[in-house]
KEVEXRO-493527 format. One record per residue (C-alpha): residue number from 1; residue in one letter; x, y negated, z. Coordinates in nm, 2 decimals. Last residue first. Example, Ala and Ser with C-alpha at 12.3 -4.5 7.8 and 13.67 -1.06 7.14 Angstrom:
2
[2; "S"; [1.37; 0.11; 0.71]],
[1; "A"; [1.23; 0.45; 0.78]],
This chain:
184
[184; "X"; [3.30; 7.92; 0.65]],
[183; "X"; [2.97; 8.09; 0.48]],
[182; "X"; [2.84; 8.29; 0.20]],
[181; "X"; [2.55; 8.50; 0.10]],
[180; "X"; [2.39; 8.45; -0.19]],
[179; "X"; [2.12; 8.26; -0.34]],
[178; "X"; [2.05; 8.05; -0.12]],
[177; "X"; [2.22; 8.17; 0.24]],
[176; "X"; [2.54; 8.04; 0.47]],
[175; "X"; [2.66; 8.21; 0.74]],
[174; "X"; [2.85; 7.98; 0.99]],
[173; "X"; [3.19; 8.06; 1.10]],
[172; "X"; [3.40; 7.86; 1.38]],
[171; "X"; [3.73; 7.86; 1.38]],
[170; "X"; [3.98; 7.85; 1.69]],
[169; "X"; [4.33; 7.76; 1.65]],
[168; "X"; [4.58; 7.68; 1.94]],
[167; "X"; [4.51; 7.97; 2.17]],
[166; "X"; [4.68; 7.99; 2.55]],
[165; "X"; [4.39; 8.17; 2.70]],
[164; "X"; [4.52; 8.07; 3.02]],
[163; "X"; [4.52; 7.74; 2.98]],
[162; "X"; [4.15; 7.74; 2.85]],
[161; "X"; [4.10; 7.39; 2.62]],
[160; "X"; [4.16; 7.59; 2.33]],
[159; "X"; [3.96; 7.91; 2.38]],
[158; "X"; [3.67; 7.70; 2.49]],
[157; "X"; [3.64; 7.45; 2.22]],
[156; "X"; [3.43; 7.73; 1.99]],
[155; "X"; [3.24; 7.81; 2.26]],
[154; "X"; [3.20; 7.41; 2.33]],
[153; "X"; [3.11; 7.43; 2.02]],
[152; "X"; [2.77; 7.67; 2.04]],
[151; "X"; [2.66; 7.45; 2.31]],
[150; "X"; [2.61; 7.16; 2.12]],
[149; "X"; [2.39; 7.32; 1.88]],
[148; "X"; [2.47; 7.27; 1.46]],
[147; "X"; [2.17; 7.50; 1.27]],
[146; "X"; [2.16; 7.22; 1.06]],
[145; "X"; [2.49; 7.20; 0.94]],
[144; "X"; [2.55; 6.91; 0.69]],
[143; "X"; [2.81; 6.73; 0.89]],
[142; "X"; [3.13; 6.95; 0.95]],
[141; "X"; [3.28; 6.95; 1.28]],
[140; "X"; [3.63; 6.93; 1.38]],
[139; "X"; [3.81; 7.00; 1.67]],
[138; "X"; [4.12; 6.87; 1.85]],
[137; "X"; [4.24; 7.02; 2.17]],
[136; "X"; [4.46; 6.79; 2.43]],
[135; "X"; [4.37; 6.43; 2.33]],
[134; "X"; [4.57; 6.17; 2.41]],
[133; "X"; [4.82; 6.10; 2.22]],
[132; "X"; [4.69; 5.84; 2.02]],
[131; "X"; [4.89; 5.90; 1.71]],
[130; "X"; [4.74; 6.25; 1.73]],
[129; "X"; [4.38; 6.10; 1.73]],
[128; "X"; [4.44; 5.87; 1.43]],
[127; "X"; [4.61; 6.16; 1.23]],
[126; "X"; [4.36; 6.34; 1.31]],
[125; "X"; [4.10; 6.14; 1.20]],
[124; "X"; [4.33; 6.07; 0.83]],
[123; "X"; [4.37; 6.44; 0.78]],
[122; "X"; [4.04; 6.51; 0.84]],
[121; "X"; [3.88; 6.23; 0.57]],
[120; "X"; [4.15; 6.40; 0.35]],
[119; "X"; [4.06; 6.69; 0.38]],
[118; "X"; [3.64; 6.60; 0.33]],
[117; "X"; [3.71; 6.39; 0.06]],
[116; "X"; [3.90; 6.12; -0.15]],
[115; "X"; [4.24; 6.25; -0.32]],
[114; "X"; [4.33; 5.86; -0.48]],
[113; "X"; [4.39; 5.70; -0.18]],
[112; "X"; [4.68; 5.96; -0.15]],
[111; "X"; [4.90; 5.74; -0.34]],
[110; "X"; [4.93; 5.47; -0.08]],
[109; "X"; [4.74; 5.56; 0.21]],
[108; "X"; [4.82; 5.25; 0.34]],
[107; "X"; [4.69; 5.05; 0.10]],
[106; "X"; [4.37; 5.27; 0.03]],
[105; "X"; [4.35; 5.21; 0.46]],
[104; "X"; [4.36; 4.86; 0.43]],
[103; "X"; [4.12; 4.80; 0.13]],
[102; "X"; [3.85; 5.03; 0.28]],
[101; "X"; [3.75; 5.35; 0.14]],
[100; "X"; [3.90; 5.59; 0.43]],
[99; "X"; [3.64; 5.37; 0.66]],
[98; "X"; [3.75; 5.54; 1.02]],
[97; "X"; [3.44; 5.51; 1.28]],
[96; "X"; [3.52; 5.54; 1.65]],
[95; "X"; [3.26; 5.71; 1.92]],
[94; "X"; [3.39; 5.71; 2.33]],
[93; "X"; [3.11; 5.94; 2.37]],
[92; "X"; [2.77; 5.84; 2.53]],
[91; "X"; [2.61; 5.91; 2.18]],
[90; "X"; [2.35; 5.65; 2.06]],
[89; "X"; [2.59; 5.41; 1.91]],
[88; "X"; [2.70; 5.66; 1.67]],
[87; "X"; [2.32; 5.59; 1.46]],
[86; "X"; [2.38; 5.24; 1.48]],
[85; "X"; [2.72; 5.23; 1.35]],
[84; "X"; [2.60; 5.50; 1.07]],
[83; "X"; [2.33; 5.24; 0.99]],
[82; "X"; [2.59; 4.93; 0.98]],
[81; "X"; [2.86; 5.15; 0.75]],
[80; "X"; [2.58; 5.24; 0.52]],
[79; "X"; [2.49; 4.89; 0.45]],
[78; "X"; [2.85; 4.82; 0.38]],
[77; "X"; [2.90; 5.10; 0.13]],
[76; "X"; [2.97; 5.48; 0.21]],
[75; "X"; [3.18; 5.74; -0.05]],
[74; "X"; [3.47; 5.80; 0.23]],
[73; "X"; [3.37; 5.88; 0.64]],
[72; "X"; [3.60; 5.95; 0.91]],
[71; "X"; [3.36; 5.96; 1.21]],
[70; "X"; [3.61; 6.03; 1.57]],
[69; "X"; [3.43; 6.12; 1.87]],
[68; "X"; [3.59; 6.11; 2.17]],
[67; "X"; [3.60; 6.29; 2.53]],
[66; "X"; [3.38; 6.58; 2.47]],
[65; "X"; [3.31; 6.76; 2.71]],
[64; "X"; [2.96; 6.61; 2.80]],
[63; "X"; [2.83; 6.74; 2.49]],
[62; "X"; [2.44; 6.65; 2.53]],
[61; "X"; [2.43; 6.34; 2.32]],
[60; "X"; [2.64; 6.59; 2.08]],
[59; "X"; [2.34; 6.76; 1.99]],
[58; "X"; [2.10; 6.42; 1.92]],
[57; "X"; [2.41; 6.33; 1.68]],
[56; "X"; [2.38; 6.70; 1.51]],
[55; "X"; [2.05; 6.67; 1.44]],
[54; "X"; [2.05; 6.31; 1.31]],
[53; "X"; [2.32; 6.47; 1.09]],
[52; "X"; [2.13; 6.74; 0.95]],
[51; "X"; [1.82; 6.54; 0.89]],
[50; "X"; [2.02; 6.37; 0.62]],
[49; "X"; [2.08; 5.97; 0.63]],
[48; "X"; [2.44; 5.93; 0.71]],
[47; "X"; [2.54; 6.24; 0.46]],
[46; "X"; [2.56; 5.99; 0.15]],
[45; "X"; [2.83; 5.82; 0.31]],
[44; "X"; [3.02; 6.15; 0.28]],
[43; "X"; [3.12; 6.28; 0.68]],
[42; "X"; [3.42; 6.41; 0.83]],
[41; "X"; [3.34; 6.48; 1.20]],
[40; "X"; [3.65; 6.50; 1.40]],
[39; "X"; [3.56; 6.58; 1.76]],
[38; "X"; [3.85; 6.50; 2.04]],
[37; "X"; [3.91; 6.71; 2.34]],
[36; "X"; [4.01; 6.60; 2.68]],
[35; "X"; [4.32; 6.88; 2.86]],
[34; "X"; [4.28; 6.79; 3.21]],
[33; "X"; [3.92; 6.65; 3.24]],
[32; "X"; [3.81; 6.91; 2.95]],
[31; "X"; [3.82; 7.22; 3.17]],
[30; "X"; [3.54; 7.14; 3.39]],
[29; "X"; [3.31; 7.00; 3.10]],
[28; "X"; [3.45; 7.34; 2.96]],
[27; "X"; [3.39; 7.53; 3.20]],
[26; "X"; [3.03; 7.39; 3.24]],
[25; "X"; [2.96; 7.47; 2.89]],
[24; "X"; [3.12; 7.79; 2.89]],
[23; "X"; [2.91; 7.91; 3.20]],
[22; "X"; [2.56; 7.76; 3.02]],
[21; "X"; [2.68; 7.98; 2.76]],
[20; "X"; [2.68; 8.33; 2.94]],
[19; "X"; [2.36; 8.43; 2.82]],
[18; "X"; [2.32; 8.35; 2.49]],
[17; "X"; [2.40; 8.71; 2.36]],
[16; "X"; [2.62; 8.91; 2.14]],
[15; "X"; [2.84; 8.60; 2.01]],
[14; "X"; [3.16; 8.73; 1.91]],
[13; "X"; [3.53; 8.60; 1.94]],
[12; "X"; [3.71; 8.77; 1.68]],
[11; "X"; [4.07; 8.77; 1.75]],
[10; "X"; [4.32; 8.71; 1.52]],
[9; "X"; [4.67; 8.92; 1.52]],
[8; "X"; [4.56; 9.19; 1.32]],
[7; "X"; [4.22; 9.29; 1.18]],
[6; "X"; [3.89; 9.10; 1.12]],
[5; "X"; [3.55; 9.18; 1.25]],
[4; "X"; [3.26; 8.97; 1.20]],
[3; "X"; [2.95; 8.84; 1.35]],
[2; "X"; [2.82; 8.53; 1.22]],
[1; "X"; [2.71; 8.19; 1.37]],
């Protein structure tokens, strides 16, 4: 993650040292019982078998603040759905799997079937969370970030599932190299 400043009302949270993360981790485990926080991962079918996600699913093995796991996935076929169910499986996390290409949710999408992707793959998870009621901080993760460690979003989780931090956005920023530089 990146360093940055930005004016206003925003705060920049940043990361000068390691240190202190094994005391956001437990807070947040701590925190997490009275406010639970759902992950949405938006994933492309053709994301299930990159190193990046295996990654990411041995990281949030370790994420014992995390309540749920919701995997809202477009672009995947039926043999992809079974080796992304496997995959989930794995995590102790109450894991569900939302198939935004499947004949019930195209019809209940209605017209928005037609804007497949990463938005609406969050819109839909969220949606599904929210409905639930019972998540108190929602979060999502995308799936091709290698760099992704378990500890580093519980920092991100942390000023959201804080009551006395009172935030209700946090956003995570990872640099991003080839032949520029760029991130989100």
């Amino acid at each position: 993650m990146s360093d940055f400043a930005q004016a206003g009302l925003i705060a920049t949270l940043q990361r000068l040292n390691d240190a202190h993360l094994p005391k956001v981790v437990e807070d947040a485990e701590r925190l997490s019982r009275d406010r639970p926080i759902a992950l949405v991962l938006p994933c492309h079918g053709r994301g299930v078998e990159t190193p990046a996600l295996g990654h990411i699913i041995q990281e949030l093995s370790k994420a014992r603040f995390l309540a749920e796991i919701v995997v809202s996935m477009n672009g995947i076929d039926a043999a992809g759905v079974v080796r992304a169910r496997e995959m989930f499986a794995r995590l102790p996390q109450r894991v569900r799997i939302l198939l935004n290409d499947g004949a019930e949710m195209r019809e209940a999408l209605g017209e928005f079937a037609a804007v497949q992707g990463k938005g609406l793959n969050v819109w839909t998870a969220v949606g599904l969370i929210a409905a639930d009621g019972g998540a108190g901080v929602i979060v999502t993760q995308d799936c091709d970030v290698s760099s992704f460690r378990s500890d580093t979003l519980a920092r991100l989780c942390f000023p959201c599932v804080h009551p006395a931090l009172n935030y209700a956005l946090a956003k995570m920023y990872y640099s991003r190299v080839t032949d520029r530089l760029y991130g989100r």
